[in-house]
C-alpha positions in Angstrom: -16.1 72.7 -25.7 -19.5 72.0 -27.2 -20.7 68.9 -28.9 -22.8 69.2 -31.6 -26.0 67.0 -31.9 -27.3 66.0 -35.3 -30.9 64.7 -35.1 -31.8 62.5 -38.8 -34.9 61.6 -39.9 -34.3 59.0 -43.0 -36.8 57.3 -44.9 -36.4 54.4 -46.9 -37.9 55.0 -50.7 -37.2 51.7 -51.8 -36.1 48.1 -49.6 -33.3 48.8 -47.8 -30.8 45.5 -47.8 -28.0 44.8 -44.9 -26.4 41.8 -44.9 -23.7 41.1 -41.8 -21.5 38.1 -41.4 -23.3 36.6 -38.2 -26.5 37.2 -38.8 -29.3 35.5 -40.9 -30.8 37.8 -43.3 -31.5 41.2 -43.1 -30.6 42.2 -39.3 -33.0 42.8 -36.0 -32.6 43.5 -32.5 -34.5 43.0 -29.6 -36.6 46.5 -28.6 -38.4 45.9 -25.1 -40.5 42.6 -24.3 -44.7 42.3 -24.8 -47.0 41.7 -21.4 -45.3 38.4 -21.1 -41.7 39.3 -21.6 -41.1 38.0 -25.0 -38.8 40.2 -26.8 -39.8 42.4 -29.3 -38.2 42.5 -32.3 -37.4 45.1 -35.2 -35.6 45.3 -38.1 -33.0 48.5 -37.8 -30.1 49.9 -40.2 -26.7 49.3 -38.0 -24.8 52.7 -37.2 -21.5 51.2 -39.2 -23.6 51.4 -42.3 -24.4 54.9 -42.5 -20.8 55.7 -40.1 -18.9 53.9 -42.9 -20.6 55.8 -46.1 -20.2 59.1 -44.5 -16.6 58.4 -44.1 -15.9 57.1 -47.6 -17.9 60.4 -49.0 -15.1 62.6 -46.5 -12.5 60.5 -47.7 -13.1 60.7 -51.3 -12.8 63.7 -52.7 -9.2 64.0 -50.6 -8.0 60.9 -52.8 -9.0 62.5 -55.8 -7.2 65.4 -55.1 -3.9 64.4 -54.6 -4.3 61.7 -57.4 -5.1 64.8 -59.8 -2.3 66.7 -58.4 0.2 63.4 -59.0 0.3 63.0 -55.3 -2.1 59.3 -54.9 -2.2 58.1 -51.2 0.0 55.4 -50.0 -1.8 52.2 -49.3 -1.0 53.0 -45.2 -3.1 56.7 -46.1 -5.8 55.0 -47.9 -6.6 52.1 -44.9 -6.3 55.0 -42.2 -8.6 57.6 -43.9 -11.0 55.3 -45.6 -11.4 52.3 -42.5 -9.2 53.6 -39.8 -7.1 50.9 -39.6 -3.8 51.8 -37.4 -1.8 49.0 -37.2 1.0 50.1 -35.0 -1.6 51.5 -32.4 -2.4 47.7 -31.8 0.8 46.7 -30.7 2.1 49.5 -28.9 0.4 50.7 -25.2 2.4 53.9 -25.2 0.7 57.2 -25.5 2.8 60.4 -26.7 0.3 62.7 -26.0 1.8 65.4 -28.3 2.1 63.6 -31.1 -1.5 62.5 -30.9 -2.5 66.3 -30.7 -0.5 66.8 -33.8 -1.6 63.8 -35.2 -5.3 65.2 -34.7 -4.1 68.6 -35.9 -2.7 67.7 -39.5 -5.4 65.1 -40.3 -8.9 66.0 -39.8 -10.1 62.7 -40.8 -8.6 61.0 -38.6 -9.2 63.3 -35.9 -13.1 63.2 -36.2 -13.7 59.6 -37.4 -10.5 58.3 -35.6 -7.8 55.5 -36.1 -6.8 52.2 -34.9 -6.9 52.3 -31.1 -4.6 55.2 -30.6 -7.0 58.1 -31.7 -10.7 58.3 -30.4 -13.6 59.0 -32.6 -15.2 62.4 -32.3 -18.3 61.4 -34.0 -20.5 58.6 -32.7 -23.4 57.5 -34.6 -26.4 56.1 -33.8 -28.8 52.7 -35.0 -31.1 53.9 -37.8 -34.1 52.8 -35.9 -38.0 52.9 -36.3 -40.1 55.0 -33.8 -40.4 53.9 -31.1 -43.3 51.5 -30.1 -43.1 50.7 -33.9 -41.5 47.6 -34.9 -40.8 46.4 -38.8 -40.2 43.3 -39.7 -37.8 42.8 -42.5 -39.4 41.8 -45.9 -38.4 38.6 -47.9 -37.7 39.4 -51.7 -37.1 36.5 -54.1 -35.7 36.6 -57.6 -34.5 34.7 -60.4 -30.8 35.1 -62.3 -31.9 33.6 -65.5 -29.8 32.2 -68.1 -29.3 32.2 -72.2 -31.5 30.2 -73.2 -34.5 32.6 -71.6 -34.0 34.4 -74.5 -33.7 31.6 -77.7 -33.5 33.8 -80.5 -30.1 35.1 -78.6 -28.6 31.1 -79.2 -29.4 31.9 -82.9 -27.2 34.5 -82.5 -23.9 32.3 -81.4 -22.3 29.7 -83.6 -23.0 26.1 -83.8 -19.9 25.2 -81.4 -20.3 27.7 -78.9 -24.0 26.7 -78.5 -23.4 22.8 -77.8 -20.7 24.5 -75.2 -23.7 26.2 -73.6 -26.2 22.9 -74.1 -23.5 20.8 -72.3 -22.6 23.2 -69.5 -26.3 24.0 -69.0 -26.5 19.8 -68.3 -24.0 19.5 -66.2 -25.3 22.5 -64.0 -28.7 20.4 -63.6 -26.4 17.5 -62.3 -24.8 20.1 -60.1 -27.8 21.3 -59.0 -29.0 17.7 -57.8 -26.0 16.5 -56.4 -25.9 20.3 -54.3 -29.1 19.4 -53.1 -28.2 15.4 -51.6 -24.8 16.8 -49.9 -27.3 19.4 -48.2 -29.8 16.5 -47.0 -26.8 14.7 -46.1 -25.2 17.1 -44.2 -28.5 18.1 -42.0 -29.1 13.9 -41.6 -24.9 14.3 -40.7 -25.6 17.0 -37.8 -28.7 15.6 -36.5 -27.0 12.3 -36.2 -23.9 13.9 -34.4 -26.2 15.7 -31.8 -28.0 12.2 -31.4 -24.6 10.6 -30.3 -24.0 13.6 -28.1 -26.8 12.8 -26.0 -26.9 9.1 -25.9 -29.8 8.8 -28.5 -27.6 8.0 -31.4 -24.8 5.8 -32.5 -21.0 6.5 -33.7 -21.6 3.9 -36.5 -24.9 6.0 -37.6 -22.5 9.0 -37.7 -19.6 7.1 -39.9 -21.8 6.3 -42.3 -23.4 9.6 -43.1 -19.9 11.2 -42.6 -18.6 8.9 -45.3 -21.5 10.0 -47.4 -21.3 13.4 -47.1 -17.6 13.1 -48.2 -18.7 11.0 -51.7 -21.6 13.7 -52.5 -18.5 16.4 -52.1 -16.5 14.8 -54.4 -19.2 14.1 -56.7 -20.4 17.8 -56.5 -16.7 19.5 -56.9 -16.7 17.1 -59.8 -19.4 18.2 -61.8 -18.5 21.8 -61.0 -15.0 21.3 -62.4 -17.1 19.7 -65.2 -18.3 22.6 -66.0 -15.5 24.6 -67.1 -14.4 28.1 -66.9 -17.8 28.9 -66.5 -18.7 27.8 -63.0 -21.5 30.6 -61.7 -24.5 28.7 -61.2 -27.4 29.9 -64.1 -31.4 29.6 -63.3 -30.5 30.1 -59.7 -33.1 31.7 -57.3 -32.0 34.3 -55.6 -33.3 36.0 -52.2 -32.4 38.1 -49.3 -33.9 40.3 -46.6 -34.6 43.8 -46.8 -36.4 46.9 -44.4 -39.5 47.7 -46.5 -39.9 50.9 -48.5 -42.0 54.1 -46.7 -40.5 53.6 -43.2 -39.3 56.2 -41.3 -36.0 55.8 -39.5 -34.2 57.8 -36.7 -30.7 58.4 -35.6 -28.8 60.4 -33.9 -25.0 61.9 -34.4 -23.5 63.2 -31.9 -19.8 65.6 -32.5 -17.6 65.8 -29.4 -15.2 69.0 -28.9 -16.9 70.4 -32.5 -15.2 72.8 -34.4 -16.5 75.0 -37.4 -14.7 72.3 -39.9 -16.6 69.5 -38.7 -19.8 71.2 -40.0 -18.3 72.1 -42.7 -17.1 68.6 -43.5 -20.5 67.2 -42.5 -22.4 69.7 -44.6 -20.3 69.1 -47.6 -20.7 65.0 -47.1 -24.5 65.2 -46.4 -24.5 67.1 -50.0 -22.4 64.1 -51.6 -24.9 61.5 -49.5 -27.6 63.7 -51.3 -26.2 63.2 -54.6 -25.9 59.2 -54.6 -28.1 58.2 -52.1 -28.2 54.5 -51.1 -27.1 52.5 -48.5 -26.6 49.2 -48.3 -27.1 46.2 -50.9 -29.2 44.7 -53.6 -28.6 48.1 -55.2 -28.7 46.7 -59.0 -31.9 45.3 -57.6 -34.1 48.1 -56.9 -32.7 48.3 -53.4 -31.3 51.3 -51.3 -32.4 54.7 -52.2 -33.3 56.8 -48.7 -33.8 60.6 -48.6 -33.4 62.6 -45.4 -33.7 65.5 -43.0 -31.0 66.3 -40.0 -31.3 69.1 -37.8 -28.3 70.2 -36.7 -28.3 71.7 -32.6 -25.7 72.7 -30.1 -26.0 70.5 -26.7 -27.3 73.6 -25.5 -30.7 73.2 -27.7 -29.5 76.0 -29.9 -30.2 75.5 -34.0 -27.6 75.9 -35.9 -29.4 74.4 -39.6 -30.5 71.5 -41.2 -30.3 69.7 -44.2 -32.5 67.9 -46.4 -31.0 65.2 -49.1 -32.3 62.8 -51.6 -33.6 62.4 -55.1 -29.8 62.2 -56.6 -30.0 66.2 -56.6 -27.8 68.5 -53.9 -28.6 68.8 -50.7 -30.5 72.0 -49.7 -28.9 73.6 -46.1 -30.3 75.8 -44.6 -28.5 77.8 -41.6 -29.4 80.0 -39.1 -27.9 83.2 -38.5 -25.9 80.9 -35.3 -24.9 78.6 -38.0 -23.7 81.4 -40.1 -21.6 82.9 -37.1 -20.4 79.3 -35.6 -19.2 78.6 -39.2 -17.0 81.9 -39.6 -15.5 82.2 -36.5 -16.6 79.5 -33.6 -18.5 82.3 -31.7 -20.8 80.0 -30.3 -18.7 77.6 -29.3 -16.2 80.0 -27.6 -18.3 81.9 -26.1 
């Protein structure tokens, strides 16, 4: 059968923010080395991003159905649409063939974003990247989450108790504060002295010594944070992170194995959703993660079937061609 190849074009209208759990700020990858084979780097959108929100706009509206028709998902329905999590395909090898074409049958989410390790996706997404020979670096923002007293005709506003409440926790955060900032020295001196010993340049006793600090400036610190009550968020605190800059153009590519008139109508009907609420990634509160876009939707053999542009919170506009039209009522292009 024919695969369908969706080619996007997205650009960011404001910072666009990704934060993953083994990287430092906003994430890179190496693109090709300079003249002297150092690697060049550029910031990029990872495919799991934009994979996972189209996924969670299919999903959606399904949920809301049955929920309105007194029919809500069991939890096992929810973690297989929504993330494809399939935990019985993890500790089973076997393979019952039919079932799985039955399987891909009845649930078409499942069939084109697949589950667990038992059914293969049919859609495989690409990095949002820059164009090529273009490489962006990501841009540092910086912030700060400011407390009550920013604003003192609000303390006029509380009573007399409630405002020594705020006085006292506001001194114990500033003891907090301090006491966060020696366990972090202490801890650095801690590892510096550890990697000493490693290589012979240090001794053991060194390393007791700042270990047994480090363990007095964490008790002192949990201290002073239990000190401060219920209320334990820091106040005052800067805040930062790491974000592809605004006007940047970004390209992907989508790519729909064994396609079937459903998949472009599911796609069509989550670009218009995308369209309608569309950000990606975090930071959102903070100006972050609004993108607008134009795919092009071909078959593998170069013919074009539509495209759609989205953005600006308003629905997507489609536009097909009179091979789209005919592919979406009755596959002729794709059986023929």
């Amino acid at each position: 059968m024919t695969s369908l190849i969706i080619n996007a074009t997205f650009t960011t209208l404001q910072p666009v923010a990704i934060k993953l759990p083994d990287q430092e700020g906003h994430p890179t990858m190496t693109r090709g080395v300079d003249s002297e084979g150092r690697p060049l780097k550029t910031a990029y959108i990872p495919a799991t991003t934009l994979r996972g929100k189209l996924r969670r706009l299919a999903v959606r509206p399904l949920m809301e159905r049955a929920a309105a028709a007194g029919a809500p998902w069991s939890l096992f329905q929810v973690y297989e649409a929504m993330l494809g999590q399939d935990t019985q395909s993890e500790t089973s090898e076997k393979v019952d063939l039919a079932a799985l074409k039955k399987r891909r049958e009845e649930n078409h989410i499942v069939d084109l974003f697949g589950a667990g390790l038992g059914v293969k996706s049919r859609l495989s997404v690409g990095h949002l990247m820059p164009a090529r020979g273009v490489h962006v670096q990501p841009e540092k923002f910086a912030g700060v989450r400011k407390d009550l007293d920013s604003d003192l005709n609000l303390l006029d506003l509380m009573s007399a108790d409630e405002v020594a409440i705020f006085e006292a926790r506001s001194a114990y955060n500033s003891d907090r504060s301090s006491l966060a900032a020696v366990e972090k020295q202490l801890k650095l001196q801690l590892k510096k002295a550890e990697k000493a010993e490693k290589d012979g340049k240090g001794t053991k006793e060194a390393v007791d010594t700042l270990r047994a600090a480090c363990d007095k400036a964490e008790a002192e610190l949990n201290a002073a944070t239990e000190r401060m009550g219920a209320l334990k968020n820091s106040t005052k605190t800067l805040t930062s992170y790491e974000a592809i800059p605004a006007g940047i153009e970004l390209f992907s590519r989508m790519v729909i194995s064994n396609a079937q008139a459903k998949d472009l109508e599911l796609m069509i009907a989550v670009l218009d959703a995308f369209s309608r609420q569309p950000v990606l990634g975090g930071q959102v509160a903070r100006g972050c993660g609004e993108i607008a876009g134009k795919l092009d939707i071909l078959t593998d053999a170069g013919v074009l079937l539509g495209a759609v542009e989205f953005g600006d919170y308003k629905t997507a506009k489609v536009t097909l061609t009179t091979d789209g039209d005919a592919f979406l009522k009755n596959d002729a292009l794709l059986d023929s």
